[in-house]
N, C-alpha and C positions, 0 to 999 in steps of 0.2 A: 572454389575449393582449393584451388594451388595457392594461393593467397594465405586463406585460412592455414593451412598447414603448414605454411613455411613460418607463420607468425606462431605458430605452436608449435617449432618442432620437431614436427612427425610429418611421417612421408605421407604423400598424397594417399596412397592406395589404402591407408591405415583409414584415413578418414571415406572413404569408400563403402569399405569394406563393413565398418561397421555402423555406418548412419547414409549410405546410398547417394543419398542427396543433401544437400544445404538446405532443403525446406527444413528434411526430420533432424540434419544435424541442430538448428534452430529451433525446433520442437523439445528436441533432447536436452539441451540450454535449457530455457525456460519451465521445463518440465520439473528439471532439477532441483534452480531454484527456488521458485515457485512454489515446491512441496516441501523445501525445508523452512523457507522463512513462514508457507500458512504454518505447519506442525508446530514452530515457538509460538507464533499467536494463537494458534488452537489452546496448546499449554496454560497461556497464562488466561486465557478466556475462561476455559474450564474450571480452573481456580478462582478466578474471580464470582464467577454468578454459581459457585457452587454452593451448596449447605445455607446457612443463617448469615454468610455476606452480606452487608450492605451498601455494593456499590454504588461510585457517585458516577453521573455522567463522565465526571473528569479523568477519573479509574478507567471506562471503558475507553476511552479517547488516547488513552497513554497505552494500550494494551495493543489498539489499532494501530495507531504511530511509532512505537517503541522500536526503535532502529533493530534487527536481529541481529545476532552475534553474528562476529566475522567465521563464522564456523564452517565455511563454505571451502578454505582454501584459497582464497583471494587475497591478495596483497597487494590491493587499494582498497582506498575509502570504500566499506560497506555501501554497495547501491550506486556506486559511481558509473557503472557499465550499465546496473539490469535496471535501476528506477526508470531512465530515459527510457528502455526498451519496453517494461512495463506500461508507462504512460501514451508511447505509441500507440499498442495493440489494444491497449484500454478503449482510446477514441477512434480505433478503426473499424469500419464499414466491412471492410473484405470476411470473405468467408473463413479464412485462416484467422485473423484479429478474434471474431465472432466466438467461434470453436476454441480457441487456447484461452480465452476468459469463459467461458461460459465450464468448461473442463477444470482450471487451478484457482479459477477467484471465487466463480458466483458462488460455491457452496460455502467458501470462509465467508464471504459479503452480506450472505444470511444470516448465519452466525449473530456478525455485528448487528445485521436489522433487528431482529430477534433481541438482543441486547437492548439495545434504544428504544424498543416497546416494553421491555422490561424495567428497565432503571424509569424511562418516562411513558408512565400507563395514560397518558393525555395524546399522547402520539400514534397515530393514526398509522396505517401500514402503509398505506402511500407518502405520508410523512416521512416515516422512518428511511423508506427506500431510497426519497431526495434528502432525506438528511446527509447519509449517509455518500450519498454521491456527491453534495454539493462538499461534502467533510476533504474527499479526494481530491474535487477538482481545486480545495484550495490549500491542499497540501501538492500540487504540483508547482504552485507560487511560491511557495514559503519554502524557497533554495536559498540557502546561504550558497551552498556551492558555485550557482551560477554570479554570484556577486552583482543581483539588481536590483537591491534594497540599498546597496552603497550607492550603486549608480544613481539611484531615483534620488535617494535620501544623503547622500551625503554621509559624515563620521556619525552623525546624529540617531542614523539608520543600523547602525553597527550593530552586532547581538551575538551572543555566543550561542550555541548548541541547545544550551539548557535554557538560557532566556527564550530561545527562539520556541522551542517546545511547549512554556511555558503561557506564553502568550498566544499561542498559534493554538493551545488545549481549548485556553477560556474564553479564545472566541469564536471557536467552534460549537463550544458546549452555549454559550448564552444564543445562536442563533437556533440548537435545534429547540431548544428550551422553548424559545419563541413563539417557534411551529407549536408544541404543546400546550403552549398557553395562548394559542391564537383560537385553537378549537373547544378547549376549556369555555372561554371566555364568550365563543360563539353563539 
């Protein structure tokens, strides 16, 4: 906690006082953001599969991934502190990991499932549920930021933002596709 506070700032006893421990100051963190980046993806969700819409898979896929505004008060890269932290607690076992997604994710995580049986009615709800997780586990790869697509690939590998969204959309969307027309086709 002396640590924390000195890189903020503010006296130890501030941080005490109003978050006890570093578990809930931690808690308070992700609680935070957590609820404002689901709330923009709630937004654009709601619009999308509202009324006589027609989304495409690729709509839902952009609405999921769609970086949130820097509206937090941060000044860095959107997601350069919290994705890592997110990604942590996503694949954690522990009771704390468990409890802080099952409270700020699984209810927007439905949402999307819910979506992905909607846009593709071929899709099975336990489809939709590995869709939808294997969509995550491979948007934890697709860092530009970490620079391992340079590493691996070389200039060749290079990609800007929006290339990289763009390609990282359609090949998420042709595998869940797959799933839907694997049981179709059954």
């Amino acid at each position: 906690m002396r640590l924390i506070a000195h890189e903020a700032g503010v006296a130890q006893a501030l941080l005490h006082y109003h978050f006890n421990t570093k578990e809930r100051l931690f808690e308070a963190i992700f609680a935070r953001r957590s609820t404002a980046i689901n709330a923009f993806r709630e937004e654009r969700l709601d619009k999308l599969l509202a009324g006589d819409n027609n989304p495409t898979l690729e709509d839902l896929l952009d609405v999921l991934f769609q970086p949130s505004p820097n509206f937090l008060g941060s000044t860095t890269q959107p997601g350069t502190y919290f994705a890592p932290m997110v990604s942590a607690i996503s694949i954690g076992q522990d009771k704390r990991s468990k409890s802080l997604m099952k409270r700020y994710y699984d209810p927007i995580a439905r949402r999307f499932i819910d979506g992905f049986q909607q846009i593709c009615p071929g899709l099975s709800a336990k489809d939709a549920v590995w869709a939808y997780l294997f969509a995550l586990g491979a948007r934890l790869q697709a860092n530009r930021q970490n620079d391992r697509a340079r590493r691996l690939g070389g200039k060749a590998a290079a990609i800007d933002d929006a290339g990289l969204r763009a390609v990282f959309i359609s090949f998420i969307a042709a595998g869940i596709r797959s799933l839907g027309h694997q049981k179709r086709s059954a």
